[in-house]
N, C-alpha and C positions, 0 to 999 in steps of 0.2 A: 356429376362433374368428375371429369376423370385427375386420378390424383398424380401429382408430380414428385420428382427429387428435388428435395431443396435439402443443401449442404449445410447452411448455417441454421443452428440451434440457437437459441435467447436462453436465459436465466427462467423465464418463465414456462419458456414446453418443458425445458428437464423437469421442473417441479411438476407440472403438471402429470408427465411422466410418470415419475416419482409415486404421487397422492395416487395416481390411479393404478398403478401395480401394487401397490402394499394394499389398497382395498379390495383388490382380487385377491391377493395371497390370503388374506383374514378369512374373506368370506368364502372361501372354498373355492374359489374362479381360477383357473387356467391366466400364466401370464399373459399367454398367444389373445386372449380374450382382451384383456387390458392391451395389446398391441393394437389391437385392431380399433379398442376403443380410442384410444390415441389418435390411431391415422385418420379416425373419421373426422373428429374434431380439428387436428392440424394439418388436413387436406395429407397427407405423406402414407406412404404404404406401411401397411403391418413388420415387414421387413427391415426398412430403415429405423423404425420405432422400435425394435429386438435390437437391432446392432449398437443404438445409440443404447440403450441400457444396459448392456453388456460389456460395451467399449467403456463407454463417460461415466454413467448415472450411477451405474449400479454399489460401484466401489466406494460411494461417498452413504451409502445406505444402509449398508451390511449389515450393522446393528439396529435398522428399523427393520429389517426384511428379516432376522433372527426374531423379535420378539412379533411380527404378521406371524409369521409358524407358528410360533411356540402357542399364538391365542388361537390361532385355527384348530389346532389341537386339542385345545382346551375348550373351545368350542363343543367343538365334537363330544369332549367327553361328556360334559354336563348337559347337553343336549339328551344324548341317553339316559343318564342319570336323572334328567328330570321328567322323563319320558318315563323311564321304570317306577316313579315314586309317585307321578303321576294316576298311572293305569292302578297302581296298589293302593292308593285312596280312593280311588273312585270304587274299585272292588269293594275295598271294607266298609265305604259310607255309602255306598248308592249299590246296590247288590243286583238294582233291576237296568240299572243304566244299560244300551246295548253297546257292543264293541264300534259301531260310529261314531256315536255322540263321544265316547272315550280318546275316539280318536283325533273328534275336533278339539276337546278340552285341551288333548295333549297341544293341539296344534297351538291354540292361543296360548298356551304358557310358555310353548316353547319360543315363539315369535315375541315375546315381550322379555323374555331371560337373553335372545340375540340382540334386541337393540339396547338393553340396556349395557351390554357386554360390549357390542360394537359402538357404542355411545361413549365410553369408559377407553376403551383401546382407539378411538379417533382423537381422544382427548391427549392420548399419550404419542401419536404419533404427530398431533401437529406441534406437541413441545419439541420432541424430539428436531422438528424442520425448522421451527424456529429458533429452536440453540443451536443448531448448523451454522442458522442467517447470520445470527449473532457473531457465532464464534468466527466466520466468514470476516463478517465487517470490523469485528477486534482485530483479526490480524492485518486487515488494508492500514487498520489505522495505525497499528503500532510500525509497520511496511512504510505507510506516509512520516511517522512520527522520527526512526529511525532516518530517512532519507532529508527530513529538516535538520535534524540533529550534525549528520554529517557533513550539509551544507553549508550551517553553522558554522564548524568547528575549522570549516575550508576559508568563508570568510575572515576566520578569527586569525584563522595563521596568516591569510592574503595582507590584513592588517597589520601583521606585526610584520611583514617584510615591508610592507611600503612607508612604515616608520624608521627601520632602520634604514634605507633608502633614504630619507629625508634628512637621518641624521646625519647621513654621509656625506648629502650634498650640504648642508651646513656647513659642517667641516672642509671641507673642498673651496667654500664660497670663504672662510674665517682665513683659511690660509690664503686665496687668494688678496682678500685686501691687506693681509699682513706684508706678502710679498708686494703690494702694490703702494703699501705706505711707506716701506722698506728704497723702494727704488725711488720713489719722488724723495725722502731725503739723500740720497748718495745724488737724485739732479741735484739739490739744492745746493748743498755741498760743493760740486763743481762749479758753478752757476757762480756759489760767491768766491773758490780760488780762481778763476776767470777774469773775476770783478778785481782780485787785489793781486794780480799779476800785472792788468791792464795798469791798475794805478800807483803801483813799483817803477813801470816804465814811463809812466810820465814824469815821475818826481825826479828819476836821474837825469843829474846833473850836463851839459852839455860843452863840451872845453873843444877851442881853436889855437892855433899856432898863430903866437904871432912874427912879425920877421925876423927877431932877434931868437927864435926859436923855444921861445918858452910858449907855456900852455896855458892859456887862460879860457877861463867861465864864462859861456855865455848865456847873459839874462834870459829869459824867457817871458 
């Protein structure tokens, strides 16, 4: 099937990524080998799978891909080493042994001193990805934790405005029926000098002329 470009990466091809370049770096394999193991499995060309770990991947790893080296190396060395201590026991205890059978002996010791080596350093790198994961998800949450906190504290003020707001209008509402008890007594007040003007003018008295020109009261 022929492979295609596809643009978006998951969380899980980087790791994938990831897991299978530092296990080429350890075991002596070319990254170009681990691209290509990549591409086969996520259908994408060796190419695309170089530039995403070069661009993205790679900088989030740095110090697992220091300590790939450093065991490839070490690798290497103890390989020989075990290899030379090897062939010199086999010399000093078995003097008739031919140089094949020394050379398969070496082989089995040395294939069992790499898995346990590479056993040991798989153990160390998948800590390493998982206190990555970790330390990934620590910070969403302190990121989520932070963005509550702040909403909070936006709440908290929204609240304090919208009480003093309340108090306001209290106040507003307090003075209004002040001013509104205030004006029904000045009606009332009017209402009853009304009442005792009206009944001023009735009680005065009422005087006619009579012919002889004097002034007299008339009853009512």
């Amino acid at each position: 099937m022929a492979k295609v470009r596809q643009d978006a990466w998951s969380h899980e091809d980087d790791l994938l990524l990831a897991e299978t370049v530092l296990r080429h770096i350890r075991q002596g394999s070319t990254q170009l080998n681990a691209f290509e193991e990549v591409g086969d499995k996520l259908n994408r060309t060796s190419a695309a799978c170089g530039f995403r770990w070069n661009a993205e991947v790679r900088q989030n790893y740095e110090q697992a891909v220091d300590i790939a080296k450093r065991q490839r190396k070490e690798n290497k060395r103890k390989q020989l080493l075990a290899q030379k201590k090897k062939i010199s026991q086999t010399q000093l205890y078995q003097p008739t042994v031919s140089v094949g059978d020394a050379k398969n002996t070496s082989s089995l010791t040395e294939q069992a001193v790499n898995s346990t080596q590479l056993l040991d350093l798989d153990h160390v790198i998948n800590f390493l990805i998982e206190l990555k994961h970790k330390n990934i998800q620590s910070h969403q949450q302190h990121t989520n934790y932070q963005k509550l906190e702040t909403e909070h504290r936006e709440l908290l003020n929204e609240n304090e405005q919208l009480k003093k707001q309340v108090k306001s209008l209290e106040k507003q509402v307090e003075t209004i029926q002040e001013d509104y008890q205030a004006f029904l007594q000045i009606m009332d007040r009017a209402r009853k000098m009304v009442v005792f003007e009206d009944d001023d003018d009735t009680k005065m008295p009422t005087f006619v002329m009579d012919k002889n020109g004097n002034l007299e009261q008339v009853a009512r």
